[in-house]
PASEBA-1860 file (N, C-alpha, C; in nm, 3 decimals):
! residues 271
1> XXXXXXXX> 0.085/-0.119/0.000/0.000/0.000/0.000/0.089/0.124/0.000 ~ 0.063/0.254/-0.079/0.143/0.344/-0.107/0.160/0.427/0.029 ~ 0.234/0.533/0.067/0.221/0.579/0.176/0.095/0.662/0.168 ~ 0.095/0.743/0.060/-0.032/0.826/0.046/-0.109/0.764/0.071 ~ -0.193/0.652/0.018/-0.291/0.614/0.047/-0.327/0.561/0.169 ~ -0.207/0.492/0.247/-0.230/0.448/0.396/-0.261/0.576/0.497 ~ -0.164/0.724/0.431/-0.207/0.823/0.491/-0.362/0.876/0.508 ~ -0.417/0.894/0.422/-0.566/0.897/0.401/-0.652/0.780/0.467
9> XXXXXXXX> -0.600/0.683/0.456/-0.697/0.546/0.526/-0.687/0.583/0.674 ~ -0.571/0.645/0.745/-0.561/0.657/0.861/-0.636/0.780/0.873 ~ -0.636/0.906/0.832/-0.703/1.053/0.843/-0.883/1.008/0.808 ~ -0.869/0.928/0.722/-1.054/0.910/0.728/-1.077/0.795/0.841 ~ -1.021/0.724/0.882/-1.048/0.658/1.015/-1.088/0.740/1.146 ~ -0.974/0.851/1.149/-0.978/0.934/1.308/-1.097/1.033/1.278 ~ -1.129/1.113/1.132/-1.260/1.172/1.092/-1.382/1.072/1.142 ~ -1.397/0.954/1.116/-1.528/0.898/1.158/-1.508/0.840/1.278
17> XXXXXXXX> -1.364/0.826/1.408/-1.434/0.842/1.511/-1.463/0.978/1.550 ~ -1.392/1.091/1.522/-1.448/1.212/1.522/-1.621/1.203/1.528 ~ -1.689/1.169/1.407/-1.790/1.186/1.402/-1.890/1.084/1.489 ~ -1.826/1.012/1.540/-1.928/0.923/1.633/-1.932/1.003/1.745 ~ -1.816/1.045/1.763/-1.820/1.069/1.940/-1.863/1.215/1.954 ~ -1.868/1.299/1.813/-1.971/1.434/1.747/-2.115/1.374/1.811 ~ -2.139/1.265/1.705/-2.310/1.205/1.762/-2.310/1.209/1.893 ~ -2.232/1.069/2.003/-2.260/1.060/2.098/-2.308/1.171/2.231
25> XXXXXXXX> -2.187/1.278/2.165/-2.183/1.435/2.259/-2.318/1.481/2.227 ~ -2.379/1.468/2.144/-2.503/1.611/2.109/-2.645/1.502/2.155 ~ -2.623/1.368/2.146/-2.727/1.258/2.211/-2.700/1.290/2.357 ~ -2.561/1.329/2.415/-2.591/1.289/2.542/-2.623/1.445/2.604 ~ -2.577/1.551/2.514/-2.680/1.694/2.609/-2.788/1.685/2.540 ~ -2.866/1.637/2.426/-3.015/1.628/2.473/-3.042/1.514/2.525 ~ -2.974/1.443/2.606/-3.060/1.337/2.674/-3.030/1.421/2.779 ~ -2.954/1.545/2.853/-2.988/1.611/2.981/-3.114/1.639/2.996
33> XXXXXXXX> -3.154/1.634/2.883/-3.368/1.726/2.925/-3.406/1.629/2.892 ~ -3.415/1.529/2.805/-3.496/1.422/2.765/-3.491/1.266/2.805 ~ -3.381/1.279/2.864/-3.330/1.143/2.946/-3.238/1.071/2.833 ~ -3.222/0.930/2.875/-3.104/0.880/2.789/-2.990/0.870/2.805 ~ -2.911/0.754/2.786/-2.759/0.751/2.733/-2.699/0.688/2.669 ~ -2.650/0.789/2.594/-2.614/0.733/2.464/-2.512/0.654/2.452 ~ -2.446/0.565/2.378/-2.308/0.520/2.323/-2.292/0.490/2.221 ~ -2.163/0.457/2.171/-2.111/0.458/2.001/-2.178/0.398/1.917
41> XXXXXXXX> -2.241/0.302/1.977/-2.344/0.219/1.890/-2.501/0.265/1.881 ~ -2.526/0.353/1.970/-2.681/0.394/1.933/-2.586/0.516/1.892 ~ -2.525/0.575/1.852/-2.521/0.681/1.779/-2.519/0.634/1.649 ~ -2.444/0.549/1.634/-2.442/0.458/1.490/-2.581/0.422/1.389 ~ -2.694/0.407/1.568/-2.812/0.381/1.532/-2.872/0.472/1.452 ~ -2.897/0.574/1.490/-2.926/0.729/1.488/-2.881/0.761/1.336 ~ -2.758/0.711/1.285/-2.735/0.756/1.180/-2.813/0.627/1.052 ~ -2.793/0.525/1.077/-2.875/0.408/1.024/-3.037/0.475/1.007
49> XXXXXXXX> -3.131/0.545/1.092/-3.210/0.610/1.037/-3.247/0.704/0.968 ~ -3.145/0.772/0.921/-3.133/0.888/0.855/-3.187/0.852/0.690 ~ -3.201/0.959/0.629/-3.189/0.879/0.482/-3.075/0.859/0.388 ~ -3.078/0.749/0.326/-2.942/0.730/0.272/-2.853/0.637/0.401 ~ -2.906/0.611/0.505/-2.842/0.571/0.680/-2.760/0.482/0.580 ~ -2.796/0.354/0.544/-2.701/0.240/0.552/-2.598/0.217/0.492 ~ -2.624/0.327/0.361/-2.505/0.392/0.241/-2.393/0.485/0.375 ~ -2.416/0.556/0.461/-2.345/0.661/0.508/-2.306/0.545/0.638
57> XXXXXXXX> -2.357/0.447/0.707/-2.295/0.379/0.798/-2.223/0.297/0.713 ~ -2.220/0.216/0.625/-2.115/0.150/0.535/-2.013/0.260/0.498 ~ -2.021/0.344/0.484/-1.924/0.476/0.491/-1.778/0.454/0.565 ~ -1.903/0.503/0.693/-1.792/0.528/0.859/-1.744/0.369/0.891 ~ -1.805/0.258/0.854/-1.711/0.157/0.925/-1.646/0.151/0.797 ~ -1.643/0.140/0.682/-1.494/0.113/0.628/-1.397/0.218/0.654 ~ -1.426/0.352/0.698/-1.358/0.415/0.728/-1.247/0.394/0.886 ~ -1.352/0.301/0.982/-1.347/0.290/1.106/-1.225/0.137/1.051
65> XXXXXXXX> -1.252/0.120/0.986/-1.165/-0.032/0.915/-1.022/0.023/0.935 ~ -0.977/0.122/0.855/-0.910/0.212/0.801/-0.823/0.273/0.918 ~ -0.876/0.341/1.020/-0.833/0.332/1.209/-0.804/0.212/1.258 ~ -0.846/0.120/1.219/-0.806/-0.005/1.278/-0.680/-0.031/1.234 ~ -0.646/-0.041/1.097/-0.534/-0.051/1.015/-0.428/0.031/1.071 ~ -0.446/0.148/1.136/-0.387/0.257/1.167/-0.296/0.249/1.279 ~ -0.398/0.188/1.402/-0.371/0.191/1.519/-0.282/0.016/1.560 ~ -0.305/-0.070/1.442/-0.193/-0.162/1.443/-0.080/-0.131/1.378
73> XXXXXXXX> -0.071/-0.045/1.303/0.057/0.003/1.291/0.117/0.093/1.345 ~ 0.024/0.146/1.468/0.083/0.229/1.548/0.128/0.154/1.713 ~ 0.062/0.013/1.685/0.122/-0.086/1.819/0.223/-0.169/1.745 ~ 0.152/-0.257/1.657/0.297/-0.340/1.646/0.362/-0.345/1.563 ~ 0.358/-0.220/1.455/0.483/-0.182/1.421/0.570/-0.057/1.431 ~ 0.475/0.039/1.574/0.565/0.103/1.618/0.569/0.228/1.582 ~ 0.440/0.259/1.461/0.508/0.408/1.340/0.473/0.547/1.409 ~ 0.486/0.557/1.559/0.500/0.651/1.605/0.662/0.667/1.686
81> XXXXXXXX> 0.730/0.586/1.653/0.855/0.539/1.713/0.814/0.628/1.814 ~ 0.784/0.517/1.951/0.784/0.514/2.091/0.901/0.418/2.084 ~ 1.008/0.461/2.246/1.086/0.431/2.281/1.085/0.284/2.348 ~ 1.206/0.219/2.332/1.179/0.063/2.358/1.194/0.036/2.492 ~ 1.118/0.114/2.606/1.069/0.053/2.729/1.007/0.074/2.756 ~ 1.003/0.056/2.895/0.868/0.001/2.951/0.677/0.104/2.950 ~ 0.726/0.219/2.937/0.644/0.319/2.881/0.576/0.334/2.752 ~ 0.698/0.269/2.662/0.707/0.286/2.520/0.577/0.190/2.536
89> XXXXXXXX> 0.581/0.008/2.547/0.513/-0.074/2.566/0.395/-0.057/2.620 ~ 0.385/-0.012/2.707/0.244/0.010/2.778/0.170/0.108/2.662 ~ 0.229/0.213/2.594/0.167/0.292/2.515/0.079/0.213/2.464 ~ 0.204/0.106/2.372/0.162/0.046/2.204/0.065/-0.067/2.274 ~ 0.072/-0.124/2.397/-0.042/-0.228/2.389/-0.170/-0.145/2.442 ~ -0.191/-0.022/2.474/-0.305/0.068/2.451/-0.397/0.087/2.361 ~ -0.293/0.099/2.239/-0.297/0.114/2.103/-0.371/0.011/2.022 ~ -0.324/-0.119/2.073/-0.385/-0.215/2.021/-0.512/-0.278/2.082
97> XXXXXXXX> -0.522/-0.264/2.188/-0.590/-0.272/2.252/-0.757/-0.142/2.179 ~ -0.710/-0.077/2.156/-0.775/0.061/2.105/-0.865/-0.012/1.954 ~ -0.735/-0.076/1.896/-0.768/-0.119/1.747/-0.890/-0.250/1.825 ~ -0.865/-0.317/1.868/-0.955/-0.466/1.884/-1.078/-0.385/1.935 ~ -1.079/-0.243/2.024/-1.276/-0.187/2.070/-1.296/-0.136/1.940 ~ -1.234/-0.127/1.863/-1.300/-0.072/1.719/-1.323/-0.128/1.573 ~ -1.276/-0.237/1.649/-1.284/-0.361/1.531/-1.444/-0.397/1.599 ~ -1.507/-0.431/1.703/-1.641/-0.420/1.742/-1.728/-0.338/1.676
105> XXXXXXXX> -1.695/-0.218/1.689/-1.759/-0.106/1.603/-1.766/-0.103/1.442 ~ -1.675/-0.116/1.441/-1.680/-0.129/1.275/-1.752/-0.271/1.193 ~ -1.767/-0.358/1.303/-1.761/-0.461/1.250/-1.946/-0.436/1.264 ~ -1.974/-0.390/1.369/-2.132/-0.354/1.384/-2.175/-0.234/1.269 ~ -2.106/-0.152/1.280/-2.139/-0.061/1.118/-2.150/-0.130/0.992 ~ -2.073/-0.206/0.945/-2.006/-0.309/0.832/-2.159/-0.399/0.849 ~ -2.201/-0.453/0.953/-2.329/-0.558/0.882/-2.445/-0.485/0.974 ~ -2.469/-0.374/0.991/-2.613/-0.305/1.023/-2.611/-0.252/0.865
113> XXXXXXXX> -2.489/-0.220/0.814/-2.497/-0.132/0.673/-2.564/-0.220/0.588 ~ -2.491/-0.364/0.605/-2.536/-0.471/0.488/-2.688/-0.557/0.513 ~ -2.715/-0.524/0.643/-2.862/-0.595/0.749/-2.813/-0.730/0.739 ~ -2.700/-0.722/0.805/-2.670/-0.896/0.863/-2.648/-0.889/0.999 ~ -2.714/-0.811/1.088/-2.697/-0.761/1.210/-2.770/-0.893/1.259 ~ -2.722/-0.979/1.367/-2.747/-1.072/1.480/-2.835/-1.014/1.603 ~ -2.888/-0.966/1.605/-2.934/-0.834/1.661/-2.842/-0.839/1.824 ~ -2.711/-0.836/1.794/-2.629/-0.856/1.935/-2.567/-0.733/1.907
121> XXXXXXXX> -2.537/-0.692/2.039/-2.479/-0.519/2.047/-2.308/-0.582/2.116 ~ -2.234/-0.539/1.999/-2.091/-0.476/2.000/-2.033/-0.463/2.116 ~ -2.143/-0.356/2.205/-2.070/-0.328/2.308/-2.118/-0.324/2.495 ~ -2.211/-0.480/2.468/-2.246/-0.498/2.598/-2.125/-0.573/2.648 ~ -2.099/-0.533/2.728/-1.954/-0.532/2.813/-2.037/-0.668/2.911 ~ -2.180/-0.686/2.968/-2.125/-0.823/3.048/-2.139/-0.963/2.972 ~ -2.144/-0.921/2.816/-2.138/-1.074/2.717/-2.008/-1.120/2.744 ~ -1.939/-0.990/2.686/-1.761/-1.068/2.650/-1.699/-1.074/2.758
129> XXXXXXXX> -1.755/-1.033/2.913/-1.721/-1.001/3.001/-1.714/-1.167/3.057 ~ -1.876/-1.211/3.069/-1.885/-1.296/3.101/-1.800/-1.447/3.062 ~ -1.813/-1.455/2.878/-1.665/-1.546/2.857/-1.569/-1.493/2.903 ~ -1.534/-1.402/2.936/-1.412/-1.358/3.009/-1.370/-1.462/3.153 ~ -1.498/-1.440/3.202/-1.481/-1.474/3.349/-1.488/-1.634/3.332 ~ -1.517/-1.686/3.240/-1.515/-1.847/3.202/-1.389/-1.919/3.193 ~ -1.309/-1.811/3.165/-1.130/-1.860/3.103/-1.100/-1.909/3.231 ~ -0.955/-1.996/3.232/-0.918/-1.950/3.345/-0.837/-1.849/3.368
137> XXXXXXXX> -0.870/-1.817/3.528/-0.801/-1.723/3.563/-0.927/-1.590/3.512 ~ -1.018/-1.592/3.493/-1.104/-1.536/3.451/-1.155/-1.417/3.512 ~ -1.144/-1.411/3.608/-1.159/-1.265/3.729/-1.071/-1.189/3.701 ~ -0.906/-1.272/3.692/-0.807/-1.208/3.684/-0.776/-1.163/3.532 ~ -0.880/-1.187/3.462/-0.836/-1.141/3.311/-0.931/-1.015/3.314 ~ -1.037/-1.017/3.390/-1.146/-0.912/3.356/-1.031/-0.800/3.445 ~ -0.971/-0.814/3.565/-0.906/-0.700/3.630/-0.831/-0.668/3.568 ~ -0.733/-0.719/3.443/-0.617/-0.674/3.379/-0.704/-0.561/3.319
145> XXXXXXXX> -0.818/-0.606/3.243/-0.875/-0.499/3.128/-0.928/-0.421/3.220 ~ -0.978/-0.390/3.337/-0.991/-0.284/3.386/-0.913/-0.222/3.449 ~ -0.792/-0.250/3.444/-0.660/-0.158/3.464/-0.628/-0.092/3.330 ~ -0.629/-0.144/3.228/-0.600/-0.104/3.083/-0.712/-0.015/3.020 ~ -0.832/-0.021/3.109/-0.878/0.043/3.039/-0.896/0.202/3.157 ~ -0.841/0.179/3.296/-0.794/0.295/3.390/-0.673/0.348/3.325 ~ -0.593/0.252/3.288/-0.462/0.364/3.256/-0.448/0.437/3.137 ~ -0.550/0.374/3.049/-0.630/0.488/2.925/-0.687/0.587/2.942
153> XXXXXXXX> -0.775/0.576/3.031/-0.835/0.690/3.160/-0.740/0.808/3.137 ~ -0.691/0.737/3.248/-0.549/0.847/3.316/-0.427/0.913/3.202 ~ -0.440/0.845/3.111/-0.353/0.893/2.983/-0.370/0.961/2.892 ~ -0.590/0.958/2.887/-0.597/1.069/2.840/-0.600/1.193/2.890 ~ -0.620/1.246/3.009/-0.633/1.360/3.120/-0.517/1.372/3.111 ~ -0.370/1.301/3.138/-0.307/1.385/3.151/-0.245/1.464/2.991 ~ -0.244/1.366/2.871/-0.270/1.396/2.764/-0.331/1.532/2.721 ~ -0.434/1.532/2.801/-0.532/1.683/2.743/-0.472/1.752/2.858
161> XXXXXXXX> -0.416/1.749/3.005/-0.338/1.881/3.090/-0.217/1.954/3.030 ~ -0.217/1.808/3.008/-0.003/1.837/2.920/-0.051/1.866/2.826 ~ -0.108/1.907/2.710/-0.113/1.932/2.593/0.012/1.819/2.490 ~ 0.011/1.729/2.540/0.121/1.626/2.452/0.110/1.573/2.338 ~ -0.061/1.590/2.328/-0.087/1.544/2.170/-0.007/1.623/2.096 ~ 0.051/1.773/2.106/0.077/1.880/1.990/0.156/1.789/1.985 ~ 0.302/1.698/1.998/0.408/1.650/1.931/0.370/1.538/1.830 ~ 0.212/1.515/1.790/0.194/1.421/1.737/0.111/1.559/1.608
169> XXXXXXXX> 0.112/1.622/1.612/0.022/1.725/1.525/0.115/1.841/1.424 ~ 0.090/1.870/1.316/0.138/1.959/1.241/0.010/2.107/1.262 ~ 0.026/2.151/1.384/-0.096/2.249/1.477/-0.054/2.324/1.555 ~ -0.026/2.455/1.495/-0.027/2.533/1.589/-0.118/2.647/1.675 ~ -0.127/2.556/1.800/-0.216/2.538/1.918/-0.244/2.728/1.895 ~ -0.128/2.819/1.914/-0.139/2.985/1.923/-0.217/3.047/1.860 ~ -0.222/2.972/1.737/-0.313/3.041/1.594/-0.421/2.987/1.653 ~ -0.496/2.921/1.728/-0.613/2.848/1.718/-0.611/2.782/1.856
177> XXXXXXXX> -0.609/2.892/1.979/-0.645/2.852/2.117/-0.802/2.826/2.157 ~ -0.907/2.836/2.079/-1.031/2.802/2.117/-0.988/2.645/2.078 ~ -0.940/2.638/1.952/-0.956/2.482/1.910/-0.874/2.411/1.987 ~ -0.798/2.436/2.042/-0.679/2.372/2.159/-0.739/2.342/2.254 ~ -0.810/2.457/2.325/-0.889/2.441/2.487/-1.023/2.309/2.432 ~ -1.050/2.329/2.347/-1.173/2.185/2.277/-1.104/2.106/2.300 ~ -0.989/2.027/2.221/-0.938/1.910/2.255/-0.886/1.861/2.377 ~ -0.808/1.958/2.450/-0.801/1.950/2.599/-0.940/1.920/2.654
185> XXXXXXXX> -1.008/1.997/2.709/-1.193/1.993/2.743/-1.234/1.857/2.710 ~ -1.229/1.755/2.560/-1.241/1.628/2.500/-1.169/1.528/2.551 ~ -1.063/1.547/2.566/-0.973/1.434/2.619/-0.939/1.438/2.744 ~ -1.014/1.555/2.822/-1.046/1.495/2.941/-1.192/1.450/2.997 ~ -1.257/1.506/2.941/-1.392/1.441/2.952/-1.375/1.274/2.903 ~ -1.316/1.214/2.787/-1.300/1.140/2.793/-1.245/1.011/2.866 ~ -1.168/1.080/2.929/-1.038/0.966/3.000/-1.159/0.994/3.189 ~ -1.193/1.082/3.138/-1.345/1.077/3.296/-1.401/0.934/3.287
193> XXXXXXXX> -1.455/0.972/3.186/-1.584/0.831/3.129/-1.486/0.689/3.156 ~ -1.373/0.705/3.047/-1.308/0.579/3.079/-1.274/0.511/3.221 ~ -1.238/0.578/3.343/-1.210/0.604/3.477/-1.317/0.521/3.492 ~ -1.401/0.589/3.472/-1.584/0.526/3.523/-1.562/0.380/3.507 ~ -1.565/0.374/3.387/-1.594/0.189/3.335/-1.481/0.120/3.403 ~ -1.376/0.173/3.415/-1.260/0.095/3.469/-1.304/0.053/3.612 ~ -1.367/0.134/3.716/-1.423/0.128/3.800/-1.546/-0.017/3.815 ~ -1.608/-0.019/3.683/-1.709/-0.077/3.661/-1.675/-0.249/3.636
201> XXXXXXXX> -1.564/-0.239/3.573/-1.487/-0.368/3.530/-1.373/-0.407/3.655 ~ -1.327/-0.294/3.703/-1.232/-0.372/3.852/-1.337/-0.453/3.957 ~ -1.448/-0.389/4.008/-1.592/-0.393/4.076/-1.588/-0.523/4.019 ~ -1.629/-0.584/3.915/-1.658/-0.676/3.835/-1.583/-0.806/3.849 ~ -1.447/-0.809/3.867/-1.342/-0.843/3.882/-1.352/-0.921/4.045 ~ -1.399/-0.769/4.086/-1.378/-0.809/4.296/-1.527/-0.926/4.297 ~ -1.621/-0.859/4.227/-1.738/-1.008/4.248/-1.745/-1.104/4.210 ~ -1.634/-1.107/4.120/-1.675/-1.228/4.029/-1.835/-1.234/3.959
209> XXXXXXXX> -1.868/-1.073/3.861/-1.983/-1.119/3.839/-1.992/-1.010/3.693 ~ -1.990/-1.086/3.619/-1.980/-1.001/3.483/-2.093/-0.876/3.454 ~ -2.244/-0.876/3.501/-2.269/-0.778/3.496/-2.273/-0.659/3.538 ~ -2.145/-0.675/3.696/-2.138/-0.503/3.710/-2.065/-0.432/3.578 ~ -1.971/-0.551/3.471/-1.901/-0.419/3.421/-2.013/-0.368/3.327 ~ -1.956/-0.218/3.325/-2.039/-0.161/3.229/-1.993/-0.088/3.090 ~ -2.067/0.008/3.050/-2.011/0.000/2.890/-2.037/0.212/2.908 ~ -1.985/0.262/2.788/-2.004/0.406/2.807/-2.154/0.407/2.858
217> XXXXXXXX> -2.232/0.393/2.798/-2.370/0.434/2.851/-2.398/0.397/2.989 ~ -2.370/0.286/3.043/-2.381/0.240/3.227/-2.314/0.383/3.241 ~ -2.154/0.415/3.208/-2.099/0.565/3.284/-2.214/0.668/3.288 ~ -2.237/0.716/3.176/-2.310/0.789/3.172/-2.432/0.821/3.313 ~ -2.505/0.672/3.253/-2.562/0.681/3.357/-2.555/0.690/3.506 ~ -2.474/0.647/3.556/-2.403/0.653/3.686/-2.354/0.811/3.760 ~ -2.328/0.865/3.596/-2.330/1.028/3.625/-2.392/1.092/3.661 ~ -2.535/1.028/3.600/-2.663/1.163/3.616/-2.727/1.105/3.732
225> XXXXXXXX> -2.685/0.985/3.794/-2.757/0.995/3.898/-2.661/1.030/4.033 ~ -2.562/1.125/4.011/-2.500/1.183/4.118/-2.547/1.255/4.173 ~ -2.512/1.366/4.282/-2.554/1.480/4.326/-2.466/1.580/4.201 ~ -2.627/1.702/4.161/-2.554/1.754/4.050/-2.564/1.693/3.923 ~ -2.608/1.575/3.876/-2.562/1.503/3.835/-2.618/1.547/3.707 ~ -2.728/1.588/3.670/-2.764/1.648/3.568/-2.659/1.775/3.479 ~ -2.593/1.851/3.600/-2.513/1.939/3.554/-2.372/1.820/3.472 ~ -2.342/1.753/3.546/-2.186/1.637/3.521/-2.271/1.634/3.430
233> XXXXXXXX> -2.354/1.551/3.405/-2.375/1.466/3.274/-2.374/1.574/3.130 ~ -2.429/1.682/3.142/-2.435/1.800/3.044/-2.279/1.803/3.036 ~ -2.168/1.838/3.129/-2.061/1.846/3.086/-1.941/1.739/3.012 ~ -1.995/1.592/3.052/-1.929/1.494/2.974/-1.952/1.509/2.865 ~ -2.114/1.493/2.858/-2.190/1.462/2.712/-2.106/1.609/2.570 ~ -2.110/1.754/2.663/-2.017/1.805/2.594/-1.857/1.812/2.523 ~ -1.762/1.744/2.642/-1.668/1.712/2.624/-1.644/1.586/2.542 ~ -1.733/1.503/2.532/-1.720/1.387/2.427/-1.750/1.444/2.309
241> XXXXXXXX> -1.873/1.517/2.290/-1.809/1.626/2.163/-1.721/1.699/2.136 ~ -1.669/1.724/2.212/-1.528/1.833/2.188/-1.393/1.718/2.156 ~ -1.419/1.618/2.215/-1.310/1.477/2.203/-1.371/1.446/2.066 ~ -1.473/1.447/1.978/-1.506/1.406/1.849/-1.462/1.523/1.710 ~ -1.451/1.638/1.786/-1.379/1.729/1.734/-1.204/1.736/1.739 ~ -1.145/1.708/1.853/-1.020/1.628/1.837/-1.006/1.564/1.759 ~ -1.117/1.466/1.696/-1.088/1.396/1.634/-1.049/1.400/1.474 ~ -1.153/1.572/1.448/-1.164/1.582/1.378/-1.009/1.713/1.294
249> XXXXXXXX> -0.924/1.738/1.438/-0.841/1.788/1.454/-0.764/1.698/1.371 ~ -0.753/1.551/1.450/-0.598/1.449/1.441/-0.637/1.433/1.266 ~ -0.729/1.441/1.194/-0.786/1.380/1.081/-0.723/1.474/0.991 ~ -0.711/1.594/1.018/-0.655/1.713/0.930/-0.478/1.731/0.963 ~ -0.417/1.736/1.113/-0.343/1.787/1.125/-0.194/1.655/1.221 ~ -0.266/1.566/1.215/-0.189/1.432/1.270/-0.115/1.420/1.147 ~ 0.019/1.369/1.218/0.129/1.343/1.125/0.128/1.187/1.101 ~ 0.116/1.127/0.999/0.098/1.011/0.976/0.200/0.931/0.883
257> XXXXXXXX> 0.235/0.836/0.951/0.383/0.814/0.840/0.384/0.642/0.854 ~ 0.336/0.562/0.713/0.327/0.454/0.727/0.496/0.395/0.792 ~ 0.466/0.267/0.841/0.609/0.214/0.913/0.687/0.118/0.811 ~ 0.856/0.132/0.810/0.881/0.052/0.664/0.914/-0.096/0.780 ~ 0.953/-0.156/0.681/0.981/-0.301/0.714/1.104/-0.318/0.824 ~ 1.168/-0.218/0.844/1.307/-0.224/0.934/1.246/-0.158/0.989 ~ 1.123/-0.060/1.044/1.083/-0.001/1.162/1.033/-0.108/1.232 ~ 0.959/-0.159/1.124/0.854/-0.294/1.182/0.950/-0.409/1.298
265> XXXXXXX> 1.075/-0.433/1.205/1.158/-0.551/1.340/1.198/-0.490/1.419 ~ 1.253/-0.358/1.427/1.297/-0.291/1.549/1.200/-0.277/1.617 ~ 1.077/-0.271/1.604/0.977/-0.292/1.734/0.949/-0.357/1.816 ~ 0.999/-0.512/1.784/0.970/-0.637/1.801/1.080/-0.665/1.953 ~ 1.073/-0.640/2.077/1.142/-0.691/2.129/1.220/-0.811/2.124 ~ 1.354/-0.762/2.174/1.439/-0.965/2.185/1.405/-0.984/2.259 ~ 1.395/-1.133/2.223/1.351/-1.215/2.388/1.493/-1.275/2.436
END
């Protein structure tokens, strides 16, 4: 595949999660007055009714295909050259980890588009949860992923404090401080939500019982029924739009550089 073109497969990937997590944000401040919570897959829904829906969701998951492609070459072969320890690693199995929740998604866009939908949802967390807890060692596999999916949490917050994405961006933040304070505002609202579920899946872990974990929408919900909670939930539901606008940032201004074949083995730890 040419570089150009892998470049573009990756920029229209981060555009259509851009645009999901666009949907999810504007579903979840009108579900402040109307109730509701939304996630990636009823936003998906939402667009499936539109006219033209199944032409424009066959769209976004081959596009979402395309991110997938992206984000394995940004774990295991490295084409953000992250450094070969122990930081470096934790990044890239983030990364991949990132690619396999969106291979769900896409894979639910890809046959709602074609109506070969099983009518099973992508992203009920106590299905796969539950074979989870079947393996052995099965408690202890659900707690790994809710550490992985806390230290995603925590990586995006500090991500959006530090402003660290700019070393991954051809963006300058000065010319365009409203659009800066958005992606900051996004990627921490995000790595909130994630916190949540991680919470939801450690919990899960301590009972041994696959349906505490939960999925974005359980967060959600868990929000609005705080003290205040109507106000929190208005402000996630915003910041996940402003994180879909990030997205729509990385899609224009992310530096993208397919990985050659000698980046690829230097990634590969010796054993």
């Amino acid at each position: 595949m040419g570089s150009e073109k892998f470049e573009w497969m990756a920029r229209a990937g981060y555009a259509a999660r851009g645009l999901v997590y666009v949907l999810v944000g504007m579903m979840a401040v009108l579900g402040s007055i109307g109730g509701g919570s939304p996630d990636s897959e009823s936003a998906l829904q939402m667009v499936l009714s539109q006219p033209f829906g199944r032409i424009w969701l066959g769209f976004i998951g081959i596009c979402l295909i395309g991110f997938i492609v992206w984000r394995l070459a940004q774990s295991l072969a490295n084409a953000d050259n992250h450094p070969a320890d122990l930081k470096g690693y934790v990044v890239r199995a983030g990364l991949l980890i990132s690619a396999i929740t969106y291979s769900g998604l896409a894979l639910f866009a890809v046959t709602h588009a074609l109506m070969m939908s099983t009518g099973q949802s992508g992203e009920d967390s106590s299905s796969w949860t539950e074979w989870l807890m079947q393996q052995p060692y099965g408690r202890y596999l659900v707690g790994i992923v809710g550490l992985c999916i806390l230290g995603a949490g925590a990586a995006h917050i500090v991500k959006g404090i530090r402003r660290s994405y700019h070393r991954y961006l051809a963006f300058d933040a000065n010319l365009h401080p409203a659009l800066d304070s958005c992606c900051v505002y996004g990627l921490v609202a995000k790595g909130i939500v994630f916190l949540i579920i991680a919470v939801f899946f450690l919990y899960a872990a301590f009972m041994v019982d696959p349906d505490q974990a939960g999925s974005m929408a359980d967060a959600l919900t868990w929000v609005r029924q705080l003290p205040l909670g109507g106000v929190l939930y208005l402000a996630i539901g915003l910041g996940l739009a402003c994180f879909g606008i990030y997205g729509f940032v990385e899609a224009r201004y992310r530096r993208v550089a397919p990985p050659s074949l000698d980046q690829a083995r230097r990634s590969i730890p010796a054993i």
